[in-house]
KEDREN-294672 format. One line per 8 residues: number of its first residue (from 1); for each residue x negated, y, z negated of C-alpha. Coordinates in Angstrom, 2 decimals. Last residue first. Layout:
BEGIN
NUM	X Y Z; ... $
//
This chain:
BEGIN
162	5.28 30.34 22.24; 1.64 29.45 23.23; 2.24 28.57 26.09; 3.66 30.18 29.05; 2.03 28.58 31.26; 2.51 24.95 30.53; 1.91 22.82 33.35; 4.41 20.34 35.69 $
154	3.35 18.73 38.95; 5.37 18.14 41.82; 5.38 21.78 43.28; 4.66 24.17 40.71; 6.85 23.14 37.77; 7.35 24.86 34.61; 7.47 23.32 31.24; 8.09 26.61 28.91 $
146	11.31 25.37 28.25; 9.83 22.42 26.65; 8.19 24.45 24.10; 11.27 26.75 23.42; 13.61 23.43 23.02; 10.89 21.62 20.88; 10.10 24.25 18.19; 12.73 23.10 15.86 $
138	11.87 19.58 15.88; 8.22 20.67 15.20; 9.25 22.51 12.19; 11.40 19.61 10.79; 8.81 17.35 11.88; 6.38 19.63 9.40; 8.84 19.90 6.55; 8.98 16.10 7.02 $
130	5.43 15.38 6.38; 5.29 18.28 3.34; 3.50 21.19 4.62; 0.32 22.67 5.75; 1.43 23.49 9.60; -1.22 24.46 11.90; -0.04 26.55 14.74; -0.71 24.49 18.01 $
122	-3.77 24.99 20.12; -3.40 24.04 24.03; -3.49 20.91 26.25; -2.41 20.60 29.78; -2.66 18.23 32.26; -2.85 14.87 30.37; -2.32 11.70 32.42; 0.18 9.13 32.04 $
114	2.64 10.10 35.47; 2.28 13.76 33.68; 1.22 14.55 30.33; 1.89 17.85 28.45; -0.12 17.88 25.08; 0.21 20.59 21.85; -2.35 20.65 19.86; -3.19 20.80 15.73 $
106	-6.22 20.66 14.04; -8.46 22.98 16.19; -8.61 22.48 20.09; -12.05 21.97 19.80; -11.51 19.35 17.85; -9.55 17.67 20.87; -8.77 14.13 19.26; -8.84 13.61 15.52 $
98	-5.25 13.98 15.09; -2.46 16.04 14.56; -0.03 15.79 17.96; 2.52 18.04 18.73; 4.04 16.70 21.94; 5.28 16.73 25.68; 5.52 13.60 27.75; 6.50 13.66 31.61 $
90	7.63 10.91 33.81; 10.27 12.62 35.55; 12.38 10.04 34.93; 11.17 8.74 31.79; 11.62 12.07 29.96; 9.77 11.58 27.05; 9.48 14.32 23.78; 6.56 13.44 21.62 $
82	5.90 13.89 17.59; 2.50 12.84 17.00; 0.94 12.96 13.49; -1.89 12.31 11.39; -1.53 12.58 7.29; -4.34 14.25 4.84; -6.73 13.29 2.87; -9.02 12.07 5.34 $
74	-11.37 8.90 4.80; -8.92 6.03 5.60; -6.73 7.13 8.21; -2.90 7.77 7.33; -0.03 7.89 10.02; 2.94 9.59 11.06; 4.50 8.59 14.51; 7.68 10.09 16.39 $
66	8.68 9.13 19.58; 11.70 11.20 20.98; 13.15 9.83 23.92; 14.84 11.58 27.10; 18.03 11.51 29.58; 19.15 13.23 31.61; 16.63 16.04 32.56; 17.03 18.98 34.03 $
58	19.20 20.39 30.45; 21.94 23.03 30.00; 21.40 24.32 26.68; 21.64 23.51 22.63; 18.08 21.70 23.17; 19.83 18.33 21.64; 23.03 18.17 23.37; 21.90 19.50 26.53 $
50	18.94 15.95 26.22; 20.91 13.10 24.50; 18.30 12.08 23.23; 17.15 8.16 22.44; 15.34 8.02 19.25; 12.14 5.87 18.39; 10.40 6.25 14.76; 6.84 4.59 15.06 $
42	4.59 2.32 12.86; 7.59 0.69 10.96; 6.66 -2.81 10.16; 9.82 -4.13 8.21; 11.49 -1.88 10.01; 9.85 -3.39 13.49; 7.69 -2.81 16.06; 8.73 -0.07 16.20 $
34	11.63 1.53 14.01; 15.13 2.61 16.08; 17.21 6.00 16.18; 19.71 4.65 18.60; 21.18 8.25 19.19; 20.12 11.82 18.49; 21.93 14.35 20.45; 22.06 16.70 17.40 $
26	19.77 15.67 14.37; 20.85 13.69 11.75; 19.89 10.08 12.78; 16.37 12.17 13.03; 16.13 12.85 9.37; 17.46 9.12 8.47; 14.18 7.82 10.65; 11.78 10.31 9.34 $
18	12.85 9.13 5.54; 12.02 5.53 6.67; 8.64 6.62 8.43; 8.10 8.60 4.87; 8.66 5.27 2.75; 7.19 2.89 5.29; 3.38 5.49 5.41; 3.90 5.73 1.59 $
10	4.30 9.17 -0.17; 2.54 8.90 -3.93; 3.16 12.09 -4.46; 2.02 14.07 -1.77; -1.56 15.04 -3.14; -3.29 12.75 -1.77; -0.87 9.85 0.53; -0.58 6.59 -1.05 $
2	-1.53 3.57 0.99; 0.00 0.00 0.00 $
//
C-alpha cells in the first residue's frame, strides 16, 4: 500500500475511486469505467458526450476522458495525465504532470495527432489536493480544446496558453 506525503494517507485505489465518483458527476459523463480493473484501478475511463460536456456546440461526436494519477517512488508528490480523445479525428489533448519535458516545467499541456505529439506548451502548476487539481483541469478543458485549430489536416494549438 503507498501513502501519498503530506495528503493524508491518500492511496493510489482510494483517490482513483474518488476520481471515478467525481467524473460520474460531471455533465456528459457516461460509462465511467476503471482499467484494467477496479480491483486494479490504474486509469479512470469516461465516455463524453462531447456538446453536453463543453456547454457548446461540439465537431466532434463523440470523445473519452482518460484520467490517470500515479505515485513514483522517490518524489513526494503525485503524477498525473488527464486526456481528452476524440477517436475520430484521432486527436488527444491533456494536462500531464510527469517527468517528461523538464524543460517544459512541471506541468504541460500535449496535443497529439494520429499518435504523435505536435504541440506541447507549459501548463500553470497546480499545488492542490489530487482532485482539486482534476477539478481545475476539468474546468479548463472546453477553453483548451477550443483553442485546437486546424490548418489543413493537422491540428496545433495557437492560441495557447489560455
Amino acid at each position: 500500500m503507498i501513502f501519498l506525503a503530506g495528503r493524508d494517507r491518500y492511496t493510489q485505489r482510494t483517490l482513483l475511486r474518488d476520481v471515478h465518483a467525481r467524473v460520474t458527476k460531471q455533465a456528459g459523463c457516461e460509462n465511467v469505467r476503471f482499467r484494467p480493473s477496479r480491483r486494479r484501478p490504474r486509469y479512470v475511463i469516461a465516455d463524453v458526450a462531447p456538446t453536453t460536456f463543453l456547454g457548446d456546440p461540439a465537431d466532434a461526436d463523440r470523445a473519452r476522458l482518460e484520467l490517470r494519477f500515479w505515485y513514483p517512488t522517490g518524489v513526494d508528490h503525485e503524477y498525473y495525465r488527464i486526456n481528452w480523445i476524440e477517436p475520430e479525428r484521432n486527436v488527444m489533448l491533456g494536462f500531464h504532470r510527469d517527468a517528461d519535458h523538464a524543460d517544459l516545467g512541471p506541468c504541460h499541456v500535449q496535443l497529439n495527432f494520429e499518435d504523435a505529439a505536435v504541440d506541447r506548451y507549459s501548463a500553470s502548476f497546480l499545488d492542490s489536493h489530487p482532485l482539486s487539481v482534476l477539478d481545475e483541469r476539468l474546468q479548463q478543458l472546453p477553453s483548451a480544446i477550443d483553442s485546437i485549430r486546424w490548418e489543413g489536416e493537422t491540428p496545433s494549438l495557437p492560441g495557447w496558453p489560455v
